[in-house]
KOLKOL-875521 format. One record per residue (C-alpha): residue in three letters; z, y, x. Coordinates in steps of 0.5 Angstrom, whole numbers, padded with zeros to 4 digits, always signed. Layout:
<pts>
AlaZYX ...
</pts>
This chain:
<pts>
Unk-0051+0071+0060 Unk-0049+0072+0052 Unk-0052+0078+0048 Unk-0049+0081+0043 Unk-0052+0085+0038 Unk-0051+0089+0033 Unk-0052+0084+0029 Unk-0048+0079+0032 Unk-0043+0075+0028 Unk-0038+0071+0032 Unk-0036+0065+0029 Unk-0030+0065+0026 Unk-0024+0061+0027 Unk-0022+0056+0022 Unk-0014+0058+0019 Unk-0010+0051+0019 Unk-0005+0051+0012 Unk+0001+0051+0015 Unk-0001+0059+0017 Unk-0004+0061+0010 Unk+0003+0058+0008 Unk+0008+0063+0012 Unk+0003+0068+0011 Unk+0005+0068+0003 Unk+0012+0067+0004 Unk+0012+0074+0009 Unk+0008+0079+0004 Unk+0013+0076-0001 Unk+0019+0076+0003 Unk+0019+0083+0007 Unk+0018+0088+0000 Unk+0023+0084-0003 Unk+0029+0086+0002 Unk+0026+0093+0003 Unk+0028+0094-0005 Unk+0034+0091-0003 Unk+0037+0094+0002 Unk+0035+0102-0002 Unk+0039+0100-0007 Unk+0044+0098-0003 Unk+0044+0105+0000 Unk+0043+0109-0006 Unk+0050+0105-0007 Unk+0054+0108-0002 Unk+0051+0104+0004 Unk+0057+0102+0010 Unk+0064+0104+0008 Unk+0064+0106+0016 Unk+0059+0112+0015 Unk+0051+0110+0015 Unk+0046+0115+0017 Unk+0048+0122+0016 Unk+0054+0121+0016 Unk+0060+0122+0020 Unk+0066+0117+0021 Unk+0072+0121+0018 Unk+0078+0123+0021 Unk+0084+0118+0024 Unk+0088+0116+0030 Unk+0081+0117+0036 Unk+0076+0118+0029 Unk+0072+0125+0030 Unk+0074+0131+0023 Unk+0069+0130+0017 Unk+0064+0135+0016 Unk+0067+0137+0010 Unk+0074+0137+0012 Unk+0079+0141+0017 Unk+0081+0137+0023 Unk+0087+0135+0020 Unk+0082+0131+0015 Unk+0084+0134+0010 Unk+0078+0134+0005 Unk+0073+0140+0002 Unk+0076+0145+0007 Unk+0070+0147+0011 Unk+0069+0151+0017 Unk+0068+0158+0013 Unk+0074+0157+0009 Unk+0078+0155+0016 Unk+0083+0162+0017 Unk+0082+0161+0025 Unk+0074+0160+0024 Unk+0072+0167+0018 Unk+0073+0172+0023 Unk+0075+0173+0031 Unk+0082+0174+0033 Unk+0085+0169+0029 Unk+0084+0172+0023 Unk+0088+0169+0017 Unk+0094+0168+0022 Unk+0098+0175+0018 Unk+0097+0172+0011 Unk+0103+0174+0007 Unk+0105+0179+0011 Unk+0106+0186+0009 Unk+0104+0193+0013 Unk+0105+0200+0011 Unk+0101+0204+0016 Unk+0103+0211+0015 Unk+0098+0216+0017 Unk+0102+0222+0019 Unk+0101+0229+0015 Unk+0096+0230+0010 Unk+0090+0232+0011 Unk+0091+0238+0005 Unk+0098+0240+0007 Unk+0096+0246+0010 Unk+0093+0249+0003 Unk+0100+0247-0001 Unk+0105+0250+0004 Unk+0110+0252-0001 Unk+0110+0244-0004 Unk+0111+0242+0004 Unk+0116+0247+0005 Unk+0121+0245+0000 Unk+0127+0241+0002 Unk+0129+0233+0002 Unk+0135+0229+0004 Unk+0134+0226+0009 Unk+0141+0223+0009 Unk+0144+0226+0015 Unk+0142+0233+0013 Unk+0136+0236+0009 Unk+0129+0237+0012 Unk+0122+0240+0009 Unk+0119+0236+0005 Unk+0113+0235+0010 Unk+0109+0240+0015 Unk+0101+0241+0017 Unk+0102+0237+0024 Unk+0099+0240+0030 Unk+0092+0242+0033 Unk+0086+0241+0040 Unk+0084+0247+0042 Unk+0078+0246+0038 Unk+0081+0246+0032 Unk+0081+0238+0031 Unk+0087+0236+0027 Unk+0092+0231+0028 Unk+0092+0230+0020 Unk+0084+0227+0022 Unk+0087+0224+0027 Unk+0092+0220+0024 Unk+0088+0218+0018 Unk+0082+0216+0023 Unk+0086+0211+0027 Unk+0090+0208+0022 Unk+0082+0207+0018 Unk+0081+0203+0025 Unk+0088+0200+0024 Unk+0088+0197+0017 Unk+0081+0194+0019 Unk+0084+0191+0025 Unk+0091+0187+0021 Unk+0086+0186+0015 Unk+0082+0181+0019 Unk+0088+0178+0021 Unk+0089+0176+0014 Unk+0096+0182+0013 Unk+0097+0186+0006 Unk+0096+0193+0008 Unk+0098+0199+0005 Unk+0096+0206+0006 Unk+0102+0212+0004 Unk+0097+0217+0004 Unk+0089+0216+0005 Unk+0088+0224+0003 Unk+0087+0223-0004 Unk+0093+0227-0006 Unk+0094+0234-0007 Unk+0099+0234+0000 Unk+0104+0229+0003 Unk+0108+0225+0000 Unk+0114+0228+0003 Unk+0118+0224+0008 Unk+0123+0220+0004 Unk+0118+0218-0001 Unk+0113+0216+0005 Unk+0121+0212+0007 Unk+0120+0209+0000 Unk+0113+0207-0001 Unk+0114+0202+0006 Unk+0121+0200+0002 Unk+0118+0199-0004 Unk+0112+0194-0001 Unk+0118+0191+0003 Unk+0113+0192+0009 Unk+0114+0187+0014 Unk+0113+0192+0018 Unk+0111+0200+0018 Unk+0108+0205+0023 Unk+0108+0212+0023 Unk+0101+0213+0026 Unk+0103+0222+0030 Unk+0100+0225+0035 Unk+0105+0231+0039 Unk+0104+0238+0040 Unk+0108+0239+0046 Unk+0106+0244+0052 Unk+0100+0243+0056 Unk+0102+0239+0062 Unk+0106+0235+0058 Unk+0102+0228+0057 Unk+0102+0221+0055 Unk+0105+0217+0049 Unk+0112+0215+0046 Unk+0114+0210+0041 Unk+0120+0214+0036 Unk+0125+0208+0034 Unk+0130+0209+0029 Unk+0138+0211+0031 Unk+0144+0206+0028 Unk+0144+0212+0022 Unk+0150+0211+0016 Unk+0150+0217+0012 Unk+0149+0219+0005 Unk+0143+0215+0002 Unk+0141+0213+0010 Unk+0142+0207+0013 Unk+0139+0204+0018 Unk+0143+0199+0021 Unk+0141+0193+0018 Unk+0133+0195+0022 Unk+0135+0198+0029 Unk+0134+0193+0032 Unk+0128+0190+0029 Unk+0125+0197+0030 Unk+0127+0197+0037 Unk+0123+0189+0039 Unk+0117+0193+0034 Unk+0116+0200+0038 Unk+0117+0196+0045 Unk+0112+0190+0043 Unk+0107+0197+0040 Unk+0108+0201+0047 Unk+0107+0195+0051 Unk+0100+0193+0048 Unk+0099+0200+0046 Unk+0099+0202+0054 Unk+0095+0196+0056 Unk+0089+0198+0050 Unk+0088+0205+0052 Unk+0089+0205+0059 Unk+0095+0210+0059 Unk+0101+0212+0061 Unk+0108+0212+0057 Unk+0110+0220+0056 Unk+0112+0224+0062 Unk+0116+0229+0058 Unk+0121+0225+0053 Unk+0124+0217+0054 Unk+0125+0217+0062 Unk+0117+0214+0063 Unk+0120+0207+0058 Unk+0115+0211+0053 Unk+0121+0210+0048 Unk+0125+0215+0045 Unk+0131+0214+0040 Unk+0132+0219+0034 Unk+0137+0220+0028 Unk+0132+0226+0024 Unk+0127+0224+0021 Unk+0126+0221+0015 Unk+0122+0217+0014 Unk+0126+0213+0019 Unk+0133+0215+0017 Unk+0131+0212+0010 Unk+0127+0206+0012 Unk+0130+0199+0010 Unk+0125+0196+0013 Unk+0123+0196+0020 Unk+0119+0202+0022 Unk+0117+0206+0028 Unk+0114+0212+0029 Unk+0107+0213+0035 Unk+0106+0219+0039 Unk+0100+0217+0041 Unk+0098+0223+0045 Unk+0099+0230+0046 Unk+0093+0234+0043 Unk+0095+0241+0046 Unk+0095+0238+0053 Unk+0087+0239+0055 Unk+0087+0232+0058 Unk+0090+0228+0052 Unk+0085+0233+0047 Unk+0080+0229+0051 Unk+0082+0222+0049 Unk+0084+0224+0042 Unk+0078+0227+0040 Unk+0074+0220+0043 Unk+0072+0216+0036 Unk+0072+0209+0042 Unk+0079+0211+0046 Unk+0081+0212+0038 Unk+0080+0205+0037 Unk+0082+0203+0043 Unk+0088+0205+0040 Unk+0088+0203+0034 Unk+0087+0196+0038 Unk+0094+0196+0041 Unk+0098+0198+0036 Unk+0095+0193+0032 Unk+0097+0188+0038 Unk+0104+0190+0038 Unk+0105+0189+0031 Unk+0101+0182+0030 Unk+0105+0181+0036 Unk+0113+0182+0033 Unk+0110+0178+0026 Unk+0108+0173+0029 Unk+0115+0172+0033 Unk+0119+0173+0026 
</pts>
């Protein structure tokens, strides 16, 4: 039996020559490849992508992380139309809408201004009106002004150009053959006339006005019937399906559409353009709906599909 002490030193075994050579050779060998492959790194490393990086894109390949998938270079996730914000926002890009909140909210302080007559090209007609009313006094001016904020916040996230022809900061109007003219002059893609009606309680639902084939005077709408029509049945559709309600049960025959040639601001478009009843504020029921800031933006939604919906078809 051994003992082990503290004090034990255990003999130690003899290194042969052949073993103090290898050991030099490796402390000299291992520092040097190290440095090596550093500064092979530093010089780029692998062609095929060496750590943190990743393979670029090609046939099977996986999308840079700097680039788009189509491998283009310096298009990052953020700078991506579809990845900046939900709905596909960038898809509108370069298209134009004039949204056209019916009635200015002064109007009823300039009677005399908004009474005075315009051509419309089919006749003449007073320059504008103060629009309807709930019984609790909430305006159609508010309300038209209201959902086309919600609108304009919509189809600017869709990457569309979007212009106000009034956003209560004039003195009333404009009239409506100039509201026609702002939408002409922007050479809008597409207009919308944002309204809500005033008919007698019972009388519920919403209607889309379309342009009639009007050539008379300074009017000619023939040019933008059609593309009128394919707008105010996209918007009706959508409209419908966003709010939950039912196309008019007192004009349009239940198609929720409605073809007039006395209007101006439709008689003197030359571009396509559709007027939205959105509901009736004297009716109780409808006032209801009207006066809801989450039913408003329910709206501002379908009307807003509607017109994505017929840019993205042209």
């Amino acid at each position: 039996m051994s003992y082990a002490g503290p004090d034990f030193d255990p003999p130690r075994p003899r290194r042969s020559p052949l073993r103090r050579t290898l050991t030099v050779l490796f402390a000299v060998l291992v520092p040097g490849a190290l440095l090596g492959w550093l500064a092979w790194e530093a010089l780029g490393g692998s062609q095929e992508g060496g750590p943190g990086r990743v393979a670029a894109s090609g046939s099977g390949g996986t999308a840079s992380a700097g680039g788009d998938p189509d491998g283009k270079p310096g298009a990052s996730a953020a700078q991506s139309p579809t990845a900046s914000a939900p709905g596909g926002a960038g898809t509108l890009a370069g298209k134009v809408v004039v949204i056209d909140p019916g009635h200015n909210p002064a109007n009823s302080t300039h009677t005399a201004e908004i009474s005075r007559q315009v051509d419309i090209g089919t006749n003449k007609k007073e320059c504008d009106t103060t629009g309807t009313a709930t019984d609790s006094g909430y305006s159609e001016a508010a309300f038209t002004l209201d959902v086309a904020h919600r609108l304009r916040a919509l189809l600017e996230r869709q990457g569309a150009t979007v212009k106000l022809t009034q956003d209560a900061d004039r003195p009333y109007g404009p009239c409506v053959d100039e509201r026609a003219r702002i939408g002409n002059s922007a050479r809008a893609d597409a207009v919308v006339s944002v309204h809500a009606d005033g008919a007698g309680a019972g009388q519920r639902g919403f209607h889309v006005i379309l342009p009639g084939a009007v050539h008379e005077g300074a009017a000619d709408t023939r040019a933008v019937v059609a593309p009128s029509r394919e707008l105010g049945e996209l918007i009706a559709d959508d409209f419908a399906d966003a709010t939950d309600t039912s196309p008019s049960n007192y004009v349009g025959d239940g198609t929720g559409l409605v073809t007039r040639e006395d209007l101006g601001g439709l008689n003197l478009s030359t571009v396509p353009k559709v007027f939205i009843e959105c509901g009736n504020m004297r009716d109780s029921k409808d006032a209801a709906l009207l006066t809801s800031g989450a039913w408003r933006q329910k709206a501002a939604q379908g009307i807003s599909e509607g017109i994505v919906s017929f840019l993205r078809g042209r």
